[in-house]
N, C-alpha and C positions, 0 to 999 in steps of 0.2 A: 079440379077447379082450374078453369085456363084464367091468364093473367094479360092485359093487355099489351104490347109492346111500351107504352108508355109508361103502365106502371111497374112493368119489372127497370125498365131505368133508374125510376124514382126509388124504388127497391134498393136496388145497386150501388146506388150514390149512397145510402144512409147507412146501408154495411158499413160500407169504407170507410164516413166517417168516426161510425163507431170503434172500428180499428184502431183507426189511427190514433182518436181520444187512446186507447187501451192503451197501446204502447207507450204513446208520452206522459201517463203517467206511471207510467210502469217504471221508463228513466227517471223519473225526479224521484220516487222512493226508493233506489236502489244504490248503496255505497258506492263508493267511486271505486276504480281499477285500482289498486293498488298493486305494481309490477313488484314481482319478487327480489330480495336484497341481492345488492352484487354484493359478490366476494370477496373480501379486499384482504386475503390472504390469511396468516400466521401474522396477528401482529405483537405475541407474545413471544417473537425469536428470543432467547436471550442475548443480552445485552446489546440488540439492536432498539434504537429509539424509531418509532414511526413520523415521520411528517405528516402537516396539515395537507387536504384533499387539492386535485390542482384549482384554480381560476376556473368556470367552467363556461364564462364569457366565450364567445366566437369571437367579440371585437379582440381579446385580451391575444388570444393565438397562443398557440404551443408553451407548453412552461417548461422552460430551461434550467434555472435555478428554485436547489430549494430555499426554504426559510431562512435557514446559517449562511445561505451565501455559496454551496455548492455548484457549481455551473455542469452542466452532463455535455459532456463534446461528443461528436460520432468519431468513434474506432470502426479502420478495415475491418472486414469483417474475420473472423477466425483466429482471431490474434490474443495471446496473454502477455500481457504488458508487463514485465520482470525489472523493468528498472529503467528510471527517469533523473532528467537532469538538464536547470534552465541553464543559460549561459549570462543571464542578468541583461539581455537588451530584449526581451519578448520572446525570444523562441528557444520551441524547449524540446530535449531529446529524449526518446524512448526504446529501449531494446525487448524485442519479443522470445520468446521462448519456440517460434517457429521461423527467429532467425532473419528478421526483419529489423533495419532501424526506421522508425518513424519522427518524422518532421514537424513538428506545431508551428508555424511561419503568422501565427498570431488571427489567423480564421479557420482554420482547418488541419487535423491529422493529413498527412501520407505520407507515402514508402519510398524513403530516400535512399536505402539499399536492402537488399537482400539474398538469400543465399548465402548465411553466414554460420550456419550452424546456429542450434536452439543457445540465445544469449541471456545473462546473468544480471548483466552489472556493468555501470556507465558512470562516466566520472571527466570532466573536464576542468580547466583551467583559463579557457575562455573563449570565445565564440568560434575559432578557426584553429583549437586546440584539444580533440574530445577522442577519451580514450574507453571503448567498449570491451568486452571479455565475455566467454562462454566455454561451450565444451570444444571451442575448432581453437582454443587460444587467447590470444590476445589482438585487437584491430587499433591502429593511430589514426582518426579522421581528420586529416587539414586539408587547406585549400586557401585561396586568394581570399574568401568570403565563404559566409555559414551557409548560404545555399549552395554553394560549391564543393563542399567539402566531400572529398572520398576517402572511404575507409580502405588501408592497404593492412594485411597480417604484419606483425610487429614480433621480431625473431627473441623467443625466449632461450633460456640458457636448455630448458628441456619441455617438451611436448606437456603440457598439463590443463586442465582445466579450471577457470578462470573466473572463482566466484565473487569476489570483492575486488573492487577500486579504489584508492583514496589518494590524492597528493595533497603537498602542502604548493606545492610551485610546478609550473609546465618543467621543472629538471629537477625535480624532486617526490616521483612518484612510486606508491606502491598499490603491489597487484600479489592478491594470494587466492590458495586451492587449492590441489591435489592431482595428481596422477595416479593410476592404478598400475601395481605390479603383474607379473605373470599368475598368483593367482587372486587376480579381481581385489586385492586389499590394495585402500585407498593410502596412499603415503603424501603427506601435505606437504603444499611449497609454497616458499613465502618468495617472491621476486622487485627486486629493487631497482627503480631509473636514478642515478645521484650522476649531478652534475648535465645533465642531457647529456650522456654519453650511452652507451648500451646496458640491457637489465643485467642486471645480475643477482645471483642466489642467496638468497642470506642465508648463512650457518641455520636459523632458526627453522630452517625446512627438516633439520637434522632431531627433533623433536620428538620424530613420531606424530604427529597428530594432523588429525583432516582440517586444516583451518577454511573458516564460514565469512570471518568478516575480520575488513581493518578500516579503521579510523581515526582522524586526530582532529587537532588544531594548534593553531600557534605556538600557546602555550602548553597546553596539554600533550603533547608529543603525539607519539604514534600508538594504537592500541591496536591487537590483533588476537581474534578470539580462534578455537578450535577445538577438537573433542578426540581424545583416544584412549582406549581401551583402560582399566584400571589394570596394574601389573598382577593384583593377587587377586583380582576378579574381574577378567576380558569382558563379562557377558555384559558389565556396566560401561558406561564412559565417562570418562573423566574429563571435564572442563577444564580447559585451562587457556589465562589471559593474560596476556605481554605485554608491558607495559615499556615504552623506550622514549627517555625525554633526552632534550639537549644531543649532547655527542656522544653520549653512556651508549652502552648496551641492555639489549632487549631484557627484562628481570620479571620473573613471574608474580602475579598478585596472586592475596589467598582473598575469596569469595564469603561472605557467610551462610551458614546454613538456613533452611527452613525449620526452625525448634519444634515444630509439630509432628515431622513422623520421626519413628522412631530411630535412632544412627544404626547404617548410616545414608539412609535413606531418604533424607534432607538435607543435603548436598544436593548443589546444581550438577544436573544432567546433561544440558544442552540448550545451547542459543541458540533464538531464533531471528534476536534483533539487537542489533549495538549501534548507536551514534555519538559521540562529543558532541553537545549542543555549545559548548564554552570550555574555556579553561579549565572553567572551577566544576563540569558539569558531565557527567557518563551515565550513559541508560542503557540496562542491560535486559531484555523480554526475555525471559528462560523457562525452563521447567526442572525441577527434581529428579532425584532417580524413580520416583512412583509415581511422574509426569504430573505434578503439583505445579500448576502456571503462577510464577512469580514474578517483581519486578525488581534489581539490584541495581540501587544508586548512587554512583560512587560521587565526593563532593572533595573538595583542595580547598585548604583555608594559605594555600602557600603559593599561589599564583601556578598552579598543574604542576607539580613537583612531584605530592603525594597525594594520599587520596583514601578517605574514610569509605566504609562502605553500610549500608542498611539492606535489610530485605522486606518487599512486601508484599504476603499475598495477592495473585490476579483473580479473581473471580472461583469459580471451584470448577469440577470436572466438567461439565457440559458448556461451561464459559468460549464462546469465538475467542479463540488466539491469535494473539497480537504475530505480526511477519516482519514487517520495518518498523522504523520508528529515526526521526529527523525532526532540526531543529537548530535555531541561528543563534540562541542566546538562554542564559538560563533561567530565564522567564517565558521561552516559546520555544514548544517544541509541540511534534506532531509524531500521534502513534498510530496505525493502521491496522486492517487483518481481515479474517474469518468473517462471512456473512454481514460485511459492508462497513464493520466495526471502523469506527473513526475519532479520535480525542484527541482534546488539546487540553496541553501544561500549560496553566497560566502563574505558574510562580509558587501555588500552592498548592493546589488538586487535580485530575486531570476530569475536563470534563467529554460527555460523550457527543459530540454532533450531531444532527438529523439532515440526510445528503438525500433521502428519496425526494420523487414530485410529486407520488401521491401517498394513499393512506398505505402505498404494500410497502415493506421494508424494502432494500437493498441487500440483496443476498449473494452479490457477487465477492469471491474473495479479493482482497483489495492486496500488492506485492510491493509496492513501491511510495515514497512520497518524499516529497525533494519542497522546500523552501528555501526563498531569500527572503526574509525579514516577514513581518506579521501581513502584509498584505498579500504577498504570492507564492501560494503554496498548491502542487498537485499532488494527486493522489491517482495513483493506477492499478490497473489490478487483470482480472478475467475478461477480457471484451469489453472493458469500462476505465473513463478515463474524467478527471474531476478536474476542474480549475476553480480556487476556490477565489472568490468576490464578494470582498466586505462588504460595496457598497450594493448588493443584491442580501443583503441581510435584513430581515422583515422584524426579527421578534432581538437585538442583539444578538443573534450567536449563541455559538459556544464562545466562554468566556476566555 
């Protein structure tokens, strides 16, 4: 059967429109797309808390701060941030473990020197006064002005490496470690600045032991933790912590134990965190000989004279462990660590913060955290560096 030219037109149009009916309603009975769940990681890390998802506004732009007030600043790139310290006018210093000092001038990180050997530990006394440490020594940075400042080596009594900082005054500092003998065993040195004249060795180097940290305050004198072998069982270590007030000499404190394993195996094994937050005030992160993470806090009812001590379980084995731990008073202090782990002591409990900006945790290990008073406090760590800001606090904080 032939078909006219006109009516296969007529044809052709009414296919199509029957098409096209076909499709559209094909679309209106059929469910909507629903794009498969993004991933928003492990958010049952332990003892990491997740943040709320970011703003996801285009007007709103990038989210900097989390909920608690955490601000995320850019870090050089490659860099582990091993220790910080403001000078109390805005800007604040950082020593990296590849040997880098880094600058905060109040908008941005950078590299105000380097080539210094992988550093430890940073500690000054005021803005054109800042004394850093590592495995090359010990560095004095002064200068006319804080942007000025150059780090020059700072001639110790012997070659050692230089894990703690602490003064009480720009001529009254101390700086402790260790050096290694001929064979590879670490022998600890405690090194003293009195009167701004040159370091010198304290007797206490004479100890035997690898000391980790020192710290004080006014009242509380000087406190200096470290660990060596036990004499009738080398394969453990022995903690042990000095306690030196007034004009006395250094006297060792006894710790308590852990009651739950059995002796004597609950006994502190090793610190990993010590600050004076006050007088009356000492925080000690540690673990056991069977690596039981605990917290030992030592309290003065006699103006830092003496000093009571408690222990308290930290979390159990698979717990992020605590690494610093600072604080200006003792009702605020700040404890850091393991897979982004961040708390604050408000007097009576410590609570944990939530520092990410979205729903994934923060899994960077965090080494560092330096405050003045409850409003300015950082936190540093792996590639990652925190300013925290009250007033970027959406839900109160941590308390």
């Amino acid at each position: 059967m032939k078909l006219s030219r006109d009516r296969l037109i007529v044809l052709a149009l009414a296919l199509g429109a029957v098409a096209t009916a076909t499709i559209s309603c094909a679309d209106a009975d059929a469910d909507p797309y629903t794009p498969p769940p993004v991933d928003t990681g492990d958010a049952a890390v332990p003892g990491v808390d997740a943040d709320t998802a970011p703003d996801a506004s285009p007007e709103a732009g990038p989210r900097v701060c989390s909920d608690h007030g955490f601000c995320h600043t850019s870090v050089p790139a490659g860099q582990v941030l091993a220790g910080v310290w403001g000078d109390g006018s805005g800007v604040v210093w950082a020593v990296t473990a590849e040997g880098d000092v880094l600058r905060w001038g109040g908008n941005a990180w950078k590299v105000h020197a380097s080539k210094l050997g992988p550093l430890r530990a940073i500690w000054g006394s005021g803005p054109t006064d800042v004394w850093i440490g590592g495995e090359s020594g010990l560095y004095h940075g002064t200068g006319a002005t804080s942007a000025a400042l150059e780090f020059a080596p700072s001639a110790l009594p012997e070659s050692a490496t230089v894990a703690s900082i602490w003064g009480a005054s720009a001529t009254d500092v101390w700086a402790v470690g260790w050096l290694e003998d001929a064979d590879a065993e670490r022998q600890g040195r405690v090194f003293h600045l009195a009167a701004g004249a040159e370091w010198t060795l304290d007797p206490l180097s004479a100890e035997g032991a690898e000391y980790s940290h020192v710290a004080g305050s006014a009242g509380a004198g000087v406190w200096i933790s470290g660990a060596r072998p036990k004499p009738e069982e080398p394969w453990w270590n022995d903690v042990v912590l000095f306690h030196k007030s007034d004009a006395g000499e250094f006297e060792l404190e006894t710790l308590p134990d852990d009651p739950l394993p059995y002796e004597p195996m609950g006994q502190i094994g090793s610190v990993r965190a010590m600050a004076v937050t006050a007088d009356s005030r000492i925080w000690i992160y540690g673990s056991t000989l069977t690596d039981l993470a605990g917290i030992w806090r030592g309290t003065s009812a006699d103006g830092g004279k003496t000093f009571t001590w408690t222990h308290t379980p930290d979390g159990d084995d698979v717990s992020p462990r605590i690494t610093a731990v600072f604080g200006t008073s003792a009702d605020d202090a700040w404890a850091v660590g393991e897979l982004g782990r961040v708390r604050r002591w408000d007097g009576a409990e410590w609570n944990t913060a939530a520092v990410t900006l979205t729903k994934v945790p923060v899994v960077d290990t965090f080494r560092a955290v330096w405050s003045r008073g409850a409003d300015e406090v950082w936190v540093v760590g792996d590639g990652i560096a925190l300013r925290y800001d009250p007033a970027q606090k959406k839900d109160g904080g941590a308390k």
